[in-house]
N, C-alpha and C positions, 0 to 999 in steps of 0.2 A: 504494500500500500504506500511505504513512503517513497519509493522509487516513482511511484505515477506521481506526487504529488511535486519533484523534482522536475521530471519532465514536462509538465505542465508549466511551473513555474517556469523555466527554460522557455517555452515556446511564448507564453504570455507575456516576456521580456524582448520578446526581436522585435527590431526598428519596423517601423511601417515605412511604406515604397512613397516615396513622394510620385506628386502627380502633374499632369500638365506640363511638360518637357518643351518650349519655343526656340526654335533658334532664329534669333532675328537679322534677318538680313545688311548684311553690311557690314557690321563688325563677329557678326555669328556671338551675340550675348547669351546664351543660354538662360530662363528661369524656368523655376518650380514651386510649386506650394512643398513648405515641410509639413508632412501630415504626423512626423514623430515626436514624442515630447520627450524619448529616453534614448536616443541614436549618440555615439562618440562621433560619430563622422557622416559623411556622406563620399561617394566615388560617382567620378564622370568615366564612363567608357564613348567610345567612338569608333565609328567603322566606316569606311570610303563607301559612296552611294553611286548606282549605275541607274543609267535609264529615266524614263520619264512616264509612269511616276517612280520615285526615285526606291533603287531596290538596295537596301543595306548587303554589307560584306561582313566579315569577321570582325566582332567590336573587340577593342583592346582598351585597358587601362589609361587615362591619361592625366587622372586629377586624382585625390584624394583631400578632401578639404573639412574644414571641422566642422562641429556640431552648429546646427540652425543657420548653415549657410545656403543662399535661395537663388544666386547668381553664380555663373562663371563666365568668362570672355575667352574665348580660344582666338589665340594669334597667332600669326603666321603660315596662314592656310593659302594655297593655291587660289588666284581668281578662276571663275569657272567651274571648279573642283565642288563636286556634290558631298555630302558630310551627312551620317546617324548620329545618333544623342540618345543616351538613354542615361539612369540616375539612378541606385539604391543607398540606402543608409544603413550602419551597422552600429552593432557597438559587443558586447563583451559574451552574448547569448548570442548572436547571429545574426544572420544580413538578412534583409526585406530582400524581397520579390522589385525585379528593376522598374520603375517606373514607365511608361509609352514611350515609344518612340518618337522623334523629335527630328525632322531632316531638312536642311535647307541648302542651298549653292552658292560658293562666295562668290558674291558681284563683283562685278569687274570694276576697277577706277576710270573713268573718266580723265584721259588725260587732260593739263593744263594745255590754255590755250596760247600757242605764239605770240611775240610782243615785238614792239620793235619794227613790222613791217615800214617798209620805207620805198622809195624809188628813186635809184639814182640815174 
């Protein structure tokens, strides 16, 4: 009997999945709601996106960030380049279930426009 009441305890302890995963176009800011009130952390994973509509690849690790945090900014991403997003939270019993998926394409810059034009 005290073994279930461990385990239970254990389960009743893991971080709940935050929800709502955006990536907003242009700087790719990621947010979420945190739905956990007892998480140590939260992890960003990512995975290269193909197609239209966009079809995820293999997600890989790429943030770890502390408790009740609801943003991240990914930089240095290819313009063009399709990108997933997904979000779990942990802490000392175990990791939530990942959040939605989240996918958007970095825009390209607009280059600056010439100056100086003249005729000689």
């Amino acid at each position: 009997m005290m073994r279930r009441f461990w385990q239970f305890l254990a389960i009743a302890l893991v971080a709940l999945a935050p929800t709502v995963v955006q990536a907003q176009a242009g700087t790719l800011t990621l947010t979420w709601t945190d739905n956990a009130s007892n998480e140590t952390g939260q992890r960003v994973e990512r995975a290269t996106g193909t197609g239209s509509p966009i079809t995820c690849g293999t997600f890989t690790l790429i943030a770890s960030l502390a408790a009740n945090v609801t943003t991240f900014q990914d930089t240095g991403l290819t313009e063009g380049a399709a990108f997933c997003y997904r979000v779990d939270a942990f802490n000392t019993a175990g990791t939530s279930a990942f959040s939605n998926v989240a996918s958007a394409v970095v825009p390209f810059t607009i280059p600056a426009a010439p100056t100086g034009l003249s005729i000689r």
